[in-house]
DOKE-66118 format. One line per field, with one value per atom (N, C-alpha, C): residue number from 1; atom name; x, y, z; residue in one letter. Coordinates in Angstrom, 1 decimal. Atoms other than C-alpha are relative to their C-alpha. Example, Ala and Ser with C-alpha at 12.3 -4.5 7.8 and 13.67 -1.06 7.14 Angstrom:
BEGIN
resi <- c(1,1,1,2,2,2)
name <- c(N,CA,C,N,CA,C)
c1 <- c(0.9,12.3,0.9,-0.9,13.7,-0.8)
c2 <- c(-1.2,-4.5,1.2,-1.1,-1.1,1.1)
c3 <- c(0.0,7.8,0.0,0.0,7.1,0.8)
resn <- c(a,a,a,s,s,s)
This chain:
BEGIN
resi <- c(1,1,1,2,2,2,3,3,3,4,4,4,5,5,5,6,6,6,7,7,7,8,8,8,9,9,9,10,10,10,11,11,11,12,12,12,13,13,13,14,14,14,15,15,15,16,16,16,17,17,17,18,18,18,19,19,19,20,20,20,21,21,21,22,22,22,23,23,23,24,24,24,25,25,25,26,26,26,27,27,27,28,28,28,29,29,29,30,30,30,31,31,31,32,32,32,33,33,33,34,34,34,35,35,35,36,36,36,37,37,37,38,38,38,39,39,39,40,40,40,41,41,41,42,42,42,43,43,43,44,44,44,45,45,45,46,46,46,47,47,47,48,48,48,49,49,49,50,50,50,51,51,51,52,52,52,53,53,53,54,54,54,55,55,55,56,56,56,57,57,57,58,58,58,59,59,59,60,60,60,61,61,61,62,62,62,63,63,63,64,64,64,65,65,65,66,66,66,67,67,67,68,68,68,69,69,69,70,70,70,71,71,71,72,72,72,73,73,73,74,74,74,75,75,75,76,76,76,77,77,77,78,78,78,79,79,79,80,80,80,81,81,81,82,82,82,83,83,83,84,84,84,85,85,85,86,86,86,87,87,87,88,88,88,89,89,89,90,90,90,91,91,91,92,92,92,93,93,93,94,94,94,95,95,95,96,96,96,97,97,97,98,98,98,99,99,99,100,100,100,101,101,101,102,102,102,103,103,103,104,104,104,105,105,105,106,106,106,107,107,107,108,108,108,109,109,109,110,110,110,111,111,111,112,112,112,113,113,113,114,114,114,115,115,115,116,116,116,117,117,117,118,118,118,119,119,119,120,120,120,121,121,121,122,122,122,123,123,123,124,124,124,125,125,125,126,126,126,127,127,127,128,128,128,129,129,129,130,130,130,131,131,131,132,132,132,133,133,133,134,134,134,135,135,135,136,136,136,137,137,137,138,138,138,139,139,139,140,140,140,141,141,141,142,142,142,143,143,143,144,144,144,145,145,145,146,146,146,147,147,147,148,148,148,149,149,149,150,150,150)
name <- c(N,CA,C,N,CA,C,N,CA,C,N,CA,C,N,CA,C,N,CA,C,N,CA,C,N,CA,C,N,CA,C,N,CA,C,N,CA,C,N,CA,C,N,CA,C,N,CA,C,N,CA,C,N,CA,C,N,CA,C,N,CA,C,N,CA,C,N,CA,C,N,CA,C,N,CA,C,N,CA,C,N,CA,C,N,CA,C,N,CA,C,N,CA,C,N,CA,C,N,CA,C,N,CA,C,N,CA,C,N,CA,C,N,CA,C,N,CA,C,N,CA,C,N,CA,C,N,CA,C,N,CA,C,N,CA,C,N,CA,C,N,CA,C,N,CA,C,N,CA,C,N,CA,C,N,CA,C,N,CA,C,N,CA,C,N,CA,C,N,CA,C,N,CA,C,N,CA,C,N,CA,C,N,CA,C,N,CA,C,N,CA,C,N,CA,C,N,CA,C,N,CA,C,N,CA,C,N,CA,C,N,CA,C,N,CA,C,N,CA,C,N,CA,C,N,CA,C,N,CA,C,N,CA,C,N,CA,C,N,CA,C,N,CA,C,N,CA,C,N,CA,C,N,CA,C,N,CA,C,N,CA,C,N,CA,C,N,CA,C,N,CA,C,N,CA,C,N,CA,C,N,CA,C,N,CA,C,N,CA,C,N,CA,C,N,CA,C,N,CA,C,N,CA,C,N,CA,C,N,CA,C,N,CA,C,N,CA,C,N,CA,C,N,CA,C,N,CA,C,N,CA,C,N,CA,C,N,CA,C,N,CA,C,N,CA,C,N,CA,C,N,CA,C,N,CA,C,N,CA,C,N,CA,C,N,CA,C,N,CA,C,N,CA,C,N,CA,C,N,CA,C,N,CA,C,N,CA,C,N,CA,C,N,CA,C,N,CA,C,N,CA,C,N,CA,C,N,CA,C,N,CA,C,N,CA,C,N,CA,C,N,CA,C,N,CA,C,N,CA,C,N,CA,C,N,CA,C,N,CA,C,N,CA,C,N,CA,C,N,CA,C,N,CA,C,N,CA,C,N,CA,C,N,CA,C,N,CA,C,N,CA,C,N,CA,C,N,CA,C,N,CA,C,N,CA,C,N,CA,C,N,CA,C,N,CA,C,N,CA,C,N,CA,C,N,CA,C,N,CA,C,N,CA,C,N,CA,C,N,CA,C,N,CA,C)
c1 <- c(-0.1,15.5,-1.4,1.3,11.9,-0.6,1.1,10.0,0.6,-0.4,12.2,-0.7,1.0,11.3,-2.0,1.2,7.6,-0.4,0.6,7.2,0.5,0.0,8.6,-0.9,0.7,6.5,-2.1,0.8,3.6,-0.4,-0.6,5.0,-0.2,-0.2,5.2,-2.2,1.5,1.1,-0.9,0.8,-0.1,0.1,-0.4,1.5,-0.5,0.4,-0.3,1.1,-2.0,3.5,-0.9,0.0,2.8,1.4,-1.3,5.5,-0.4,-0.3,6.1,0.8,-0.9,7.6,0.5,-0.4,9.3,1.3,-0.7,11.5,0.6,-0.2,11.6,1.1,-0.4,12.7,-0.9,0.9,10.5,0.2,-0.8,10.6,-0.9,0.7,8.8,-0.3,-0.1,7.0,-0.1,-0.3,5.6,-1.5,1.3,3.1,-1.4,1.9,-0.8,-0.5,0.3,-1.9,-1.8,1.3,-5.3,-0.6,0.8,-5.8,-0.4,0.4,-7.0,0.5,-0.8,-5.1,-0.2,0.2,-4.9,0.1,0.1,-5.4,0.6,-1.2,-1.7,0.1,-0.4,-1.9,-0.9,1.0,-4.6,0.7,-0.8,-3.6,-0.2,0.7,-4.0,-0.9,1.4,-6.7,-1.2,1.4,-8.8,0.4,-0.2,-7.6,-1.0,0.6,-8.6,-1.9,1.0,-11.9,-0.8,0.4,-12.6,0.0,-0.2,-11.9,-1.4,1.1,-15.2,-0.9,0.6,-16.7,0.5,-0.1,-14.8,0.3,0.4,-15.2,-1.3,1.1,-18.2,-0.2,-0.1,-17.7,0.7,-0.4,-18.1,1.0,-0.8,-15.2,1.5,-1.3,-12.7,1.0,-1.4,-9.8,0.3,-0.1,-10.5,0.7,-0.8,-9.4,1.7,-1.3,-6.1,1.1,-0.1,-5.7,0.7,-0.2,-6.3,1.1,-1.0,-4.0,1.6,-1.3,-1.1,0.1,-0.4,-1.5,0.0,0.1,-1.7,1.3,-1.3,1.3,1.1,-1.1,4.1,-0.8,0.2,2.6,-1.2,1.1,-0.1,0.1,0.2,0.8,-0.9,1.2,-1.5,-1.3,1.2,-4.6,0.1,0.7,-3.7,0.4,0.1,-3.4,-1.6,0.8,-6.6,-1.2,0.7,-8.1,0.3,-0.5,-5.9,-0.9,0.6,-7.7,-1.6,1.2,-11.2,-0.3,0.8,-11.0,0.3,-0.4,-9.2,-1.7,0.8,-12.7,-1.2,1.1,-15.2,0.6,-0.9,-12.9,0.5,-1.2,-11.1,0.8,-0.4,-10.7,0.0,-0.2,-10.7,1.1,-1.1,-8.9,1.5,-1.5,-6.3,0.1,-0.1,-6.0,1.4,-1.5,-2.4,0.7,-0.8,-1.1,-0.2,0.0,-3.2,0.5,-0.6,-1.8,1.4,-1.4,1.4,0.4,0.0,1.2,-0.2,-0.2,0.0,1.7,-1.4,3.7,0.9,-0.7,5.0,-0.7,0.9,2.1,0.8,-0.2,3.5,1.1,-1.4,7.1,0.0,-0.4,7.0,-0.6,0.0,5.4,0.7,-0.8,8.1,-0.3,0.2,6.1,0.5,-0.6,8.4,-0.1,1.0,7.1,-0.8,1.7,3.2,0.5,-0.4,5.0,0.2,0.2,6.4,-1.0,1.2,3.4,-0.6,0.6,1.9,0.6,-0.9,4.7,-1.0,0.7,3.3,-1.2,1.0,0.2,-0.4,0.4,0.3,0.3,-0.5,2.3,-1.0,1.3,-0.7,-1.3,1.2,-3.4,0.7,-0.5,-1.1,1.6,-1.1,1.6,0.7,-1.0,2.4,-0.4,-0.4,1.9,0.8,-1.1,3.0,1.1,-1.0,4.6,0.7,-0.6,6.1,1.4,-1.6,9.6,0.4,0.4,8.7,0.2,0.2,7.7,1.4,-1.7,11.1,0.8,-1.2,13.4,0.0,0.2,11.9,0.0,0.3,11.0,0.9,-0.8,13.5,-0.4,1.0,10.5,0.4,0.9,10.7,-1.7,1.4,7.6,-0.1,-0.3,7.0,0.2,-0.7,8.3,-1.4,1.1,5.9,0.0,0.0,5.1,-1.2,0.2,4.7,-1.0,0.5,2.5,0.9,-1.1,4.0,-0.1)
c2 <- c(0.3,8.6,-0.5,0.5,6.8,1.0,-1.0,10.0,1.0,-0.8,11.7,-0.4,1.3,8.7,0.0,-0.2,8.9,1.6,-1.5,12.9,-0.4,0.2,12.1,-0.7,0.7,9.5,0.8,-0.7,11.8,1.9,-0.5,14.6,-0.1,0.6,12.3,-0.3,0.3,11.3,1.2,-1.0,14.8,0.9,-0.5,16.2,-1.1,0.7,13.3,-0.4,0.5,11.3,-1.7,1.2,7.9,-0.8,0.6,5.5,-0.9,1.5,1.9,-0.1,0.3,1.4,-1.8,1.7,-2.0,0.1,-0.1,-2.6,1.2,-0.9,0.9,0.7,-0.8,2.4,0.3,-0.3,4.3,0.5,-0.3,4.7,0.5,-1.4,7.8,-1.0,0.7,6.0,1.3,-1.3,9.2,1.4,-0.8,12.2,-0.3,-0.4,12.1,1.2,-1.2,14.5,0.3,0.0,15.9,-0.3,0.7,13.9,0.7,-0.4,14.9,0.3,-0.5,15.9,-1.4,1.4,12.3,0.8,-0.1,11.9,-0.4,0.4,11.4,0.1,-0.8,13.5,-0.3,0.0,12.0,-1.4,1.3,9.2,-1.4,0.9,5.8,-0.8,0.6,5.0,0.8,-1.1,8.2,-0.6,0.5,6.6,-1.2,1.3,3.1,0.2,-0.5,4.9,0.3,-0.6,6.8,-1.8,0.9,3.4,-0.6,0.2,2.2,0.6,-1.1,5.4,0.2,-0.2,5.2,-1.3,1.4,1.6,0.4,-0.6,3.3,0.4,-1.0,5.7,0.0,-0.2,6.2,0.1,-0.3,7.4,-1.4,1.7,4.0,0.5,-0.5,6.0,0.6,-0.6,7.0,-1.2,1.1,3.4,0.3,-0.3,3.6,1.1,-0.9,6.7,-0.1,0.7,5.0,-0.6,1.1,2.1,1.3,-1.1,4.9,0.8,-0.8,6.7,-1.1,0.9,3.4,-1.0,0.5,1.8,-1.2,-0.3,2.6,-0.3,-0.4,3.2,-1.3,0.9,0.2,-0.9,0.6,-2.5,-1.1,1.0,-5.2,0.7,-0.4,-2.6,0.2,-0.1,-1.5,-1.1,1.3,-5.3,-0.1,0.0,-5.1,0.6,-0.6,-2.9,-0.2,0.2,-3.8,-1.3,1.1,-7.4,0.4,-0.8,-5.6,0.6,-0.6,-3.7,-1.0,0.6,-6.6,-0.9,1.0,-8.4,1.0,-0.8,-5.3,0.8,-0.7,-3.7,-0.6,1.0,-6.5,0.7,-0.8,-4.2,1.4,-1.2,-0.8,0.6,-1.2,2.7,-0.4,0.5,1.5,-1.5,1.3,-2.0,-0.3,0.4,-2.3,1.1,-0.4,0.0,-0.6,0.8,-1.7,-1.2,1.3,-5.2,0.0,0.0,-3.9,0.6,0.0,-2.3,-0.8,0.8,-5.0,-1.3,0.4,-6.6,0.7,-0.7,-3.9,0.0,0.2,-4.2,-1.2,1.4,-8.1,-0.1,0.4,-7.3,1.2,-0.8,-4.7,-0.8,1.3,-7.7,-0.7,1.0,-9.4,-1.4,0.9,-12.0,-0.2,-0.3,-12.6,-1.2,0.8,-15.5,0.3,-0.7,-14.1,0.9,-0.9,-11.3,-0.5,0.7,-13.6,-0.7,0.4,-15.0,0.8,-1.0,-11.9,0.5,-0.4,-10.9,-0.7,0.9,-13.6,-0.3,0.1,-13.2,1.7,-1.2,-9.4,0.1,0.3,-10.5,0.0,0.6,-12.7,1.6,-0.7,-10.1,1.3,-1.2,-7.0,-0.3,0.2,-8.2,1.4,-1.6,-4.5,0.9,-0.8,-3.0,1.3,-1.3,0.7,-0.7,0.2,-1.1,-1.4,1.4,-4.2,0.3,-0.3,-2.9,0.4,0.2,-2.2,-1.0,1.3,-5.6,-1.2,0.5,-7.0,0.1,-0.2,-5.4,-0.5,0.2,-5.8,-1.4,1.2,-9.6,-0.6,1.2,-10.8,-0.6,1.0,-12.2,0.5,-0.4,-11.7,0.0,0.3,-11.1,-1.1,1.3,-14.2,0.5,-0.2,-14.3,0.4,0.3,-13.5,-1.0,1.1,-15.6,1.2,-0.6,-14.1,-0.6,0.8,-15.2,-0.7,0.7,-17.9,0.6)
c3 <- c(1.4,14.6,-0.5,0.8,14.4,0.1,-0.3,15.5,-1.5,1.3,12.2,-1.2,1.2,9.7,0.7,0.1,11.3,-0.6,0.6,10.7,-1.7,1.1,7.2,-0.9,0.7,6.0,0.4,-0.2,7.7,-0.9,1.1,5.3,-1.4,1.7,2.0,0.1,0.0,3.0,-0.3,0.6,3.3,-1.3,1.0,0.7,-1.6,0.9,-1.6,-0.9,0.9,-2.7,0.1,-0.4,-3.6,0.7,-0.3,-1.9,1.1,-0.6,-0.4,1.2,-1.1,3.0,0.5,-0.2,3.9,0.6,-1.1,6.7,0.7,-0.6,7.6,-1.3,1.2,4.1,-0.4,1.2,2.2,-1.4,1.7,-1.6,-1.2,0.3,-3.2,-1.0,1.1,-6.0,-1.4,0.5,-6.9,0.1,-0.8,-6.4,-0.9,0.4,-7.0,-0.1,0.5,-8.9,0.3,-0.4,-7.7,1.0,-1.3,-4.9,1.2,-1.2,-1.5,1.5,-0.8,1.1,1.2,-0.8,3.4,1.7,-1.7,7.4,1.0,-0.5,8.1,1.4,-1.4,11.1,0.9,-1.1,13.0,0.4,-0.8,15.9,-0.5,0.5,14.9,0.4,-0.3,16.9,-0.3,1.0,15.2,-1.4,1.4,11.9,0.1,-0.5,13.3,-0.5,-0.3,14.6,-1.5,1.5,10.6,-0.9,0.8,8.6,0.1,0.1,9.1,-0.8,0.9,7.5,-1.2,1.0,5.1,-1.2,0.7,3.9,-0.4,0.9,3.0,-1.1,0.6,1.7,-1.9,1.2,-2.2,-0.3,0.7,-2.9,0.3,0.1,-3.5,0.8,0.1,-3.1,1.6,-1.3,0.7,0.5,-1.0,1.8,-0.3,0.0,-0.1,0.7,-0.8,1.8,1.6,-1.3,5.1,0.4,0.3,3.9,0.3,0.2,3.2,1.7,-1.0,6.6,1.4,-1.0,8.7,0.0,0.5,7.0,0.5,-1.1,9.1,1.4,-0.9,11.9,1.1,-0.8,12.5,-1.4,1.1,9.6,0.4,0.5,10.5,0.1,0.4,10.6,-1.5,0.9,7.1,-0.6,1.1,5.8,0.3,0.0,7.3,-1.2,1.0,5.6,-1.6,1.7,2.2,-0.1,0.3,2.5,0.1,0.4,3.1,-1.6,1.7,-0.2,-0.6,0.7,-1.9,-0.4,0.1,-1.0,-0.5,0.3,-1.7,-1.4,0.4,-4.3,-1.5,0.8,-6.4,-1.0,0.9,-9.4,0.0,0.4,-8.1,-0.2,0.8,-9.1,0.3,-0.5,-6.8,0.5,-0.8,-6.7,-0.6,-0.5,-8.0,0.7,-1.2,-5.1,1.2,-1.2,-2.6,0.1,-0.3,-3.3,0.2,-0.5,-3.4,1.2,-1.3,0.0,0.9,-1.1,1.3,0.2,-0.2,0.4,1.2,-0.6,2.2,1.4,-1.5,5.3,0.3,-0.7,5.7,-0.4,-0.1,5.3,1.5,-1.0,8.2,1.4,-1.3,10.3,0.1,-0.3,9.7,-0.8,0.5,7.8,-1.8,1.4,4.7,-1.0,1.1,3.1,-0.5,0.3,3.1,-1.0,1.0,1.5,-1.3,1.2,-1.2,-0.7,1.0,-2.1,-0.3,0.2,-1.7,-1.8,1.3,-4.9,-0.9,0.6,-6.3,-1.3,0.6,-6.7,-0.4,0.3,-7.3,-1.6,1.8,-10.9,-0.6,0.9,-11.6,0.1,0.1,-10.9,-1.1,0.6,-12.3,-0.5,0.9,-14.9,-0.3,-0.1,-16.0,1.1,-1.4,-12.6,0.0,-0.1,-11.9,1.2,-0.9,-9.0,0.0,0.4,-10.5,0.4,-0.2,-10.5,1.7,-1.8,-6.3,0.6,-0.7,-5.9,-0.3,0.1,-7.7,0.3,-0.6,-6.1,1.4,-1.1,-2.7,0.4,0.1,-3.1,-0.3,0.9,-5.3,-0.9,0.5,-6.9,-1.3,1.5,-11.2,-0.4,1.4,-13.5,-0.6,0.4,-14.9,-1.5,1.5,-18.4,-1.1,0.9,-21.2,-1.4,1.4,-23.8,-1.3,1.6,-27.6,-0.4,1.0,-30.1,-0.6,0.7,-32.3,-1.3)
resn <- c(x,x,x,x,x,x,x,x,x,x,x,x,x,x,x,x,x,x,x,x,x,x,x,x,x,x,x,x,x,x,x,x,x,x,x,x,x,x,x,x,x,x,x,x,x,x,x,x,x,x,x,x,x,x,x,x,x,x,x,x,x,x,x,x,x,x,x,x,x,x,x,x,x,x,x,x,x,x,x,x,x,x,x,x,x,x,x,x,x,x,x,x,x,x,x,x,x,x,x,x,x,x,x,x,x,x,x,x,x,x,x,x,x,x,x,x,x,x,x,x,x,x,x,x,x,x,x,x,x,x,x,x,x,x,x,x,x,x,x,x,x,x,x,x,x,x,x,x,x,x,x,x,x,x,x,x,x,x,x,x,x,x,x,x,x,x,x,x,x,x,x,x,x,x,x,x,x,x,x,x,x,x,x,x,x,x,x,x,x,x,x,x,x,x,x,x,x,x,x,x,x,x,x,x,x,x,x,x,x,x,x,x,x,x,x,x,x,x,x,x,x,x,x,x,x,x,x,x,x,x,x,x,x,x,x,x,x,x,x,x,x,x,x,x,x,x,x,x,x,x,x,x,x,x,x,x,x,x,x,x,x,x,x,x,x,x,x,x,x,x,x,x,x,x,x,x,x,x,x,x,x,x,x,x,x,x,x,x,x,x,x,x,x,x,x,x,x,x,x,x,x,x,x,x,x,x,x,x,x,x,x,x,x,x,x,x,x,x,x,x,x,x,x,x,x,x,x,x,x,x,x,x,x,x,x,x,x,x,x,x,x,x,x,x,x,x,x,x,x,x,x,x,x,x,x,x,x,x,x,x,x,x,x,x,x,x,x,x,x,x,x,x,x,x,x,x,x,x,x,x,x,x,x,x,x,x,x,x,x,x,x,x,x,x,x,x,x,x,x,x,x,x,x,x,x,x,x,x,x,x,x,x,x,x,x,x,x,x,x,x,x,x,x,x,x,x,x,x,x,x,x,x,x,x,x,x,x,x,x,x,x,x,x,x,x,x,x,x,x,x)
């Protein structure tokens, strides 16, 4: 059954699908249009091995990449890496998918608190979030309320 759910979630990466895994569910958020064919299918110690080069590497969007094909398969490398761009990164192209993966990196540790704060603080950084409705269901956590003008 895990070698099924791994070729699937190896499937949903190269085929450029956004989507969230967390306790061994994944949940299509939805496809990327344009993007670049990711490095699902390499071991994760050649992934490991690449993530260096590609902390480099101009193009922002290679870490989220990394993040997505390391997931499943090695979640405290890509919190690694998600706290790496979080610190080289803060505001890039993908910084509300990386914060919300990293909910989903430190719920597949098992660490379910970190997660909730994680929720947390992904509100505060990204209020309308493509992945707000992700992070609510999964957490439990709400959006904090808005406040109107008077």
């Amino acid at each position: 059954m895990e070698n099924r759910f791994l070729r699937l979630i190896e499937i949903l990466t190269r085929h450029d699908v956004r989507f969230i895994v967390v306790g061994g569910v994944a949940a299509v958020l939805q496809r990327v249009p344009g993007s670049a064919v990711t490095n699902a299918d390499q071991p994760a110690a050649e992934a490991k091995a690449s993530a260096t080069a590609d902390a480099d590497d101009p193009d922002k969007h290679a870490i989220i990449r990394q993040i997505r094909a390391t997931l499943i398969s090695d979640p405290k490398f890509a919190e690694e890496l998600i706290r790496e761009d979080q610190k080289r990164f803060p505001d890039g192209p993908d910084a509300d998918e990386r914060d919300a993966s990293l909910i989903s990196s430190l719920f597949n540790q098992r660490h379910m608190y970190e997660a909730q704060l994680a929720a947390i603080n992904y509100f505060e950084r990204h209020p309308d979030g493509e992945f707000a409705d992700y992070v609510t269901r999964e957490t439990r956590i709400p959006p904090p309320p808005r406040r109107g003008k008077p």
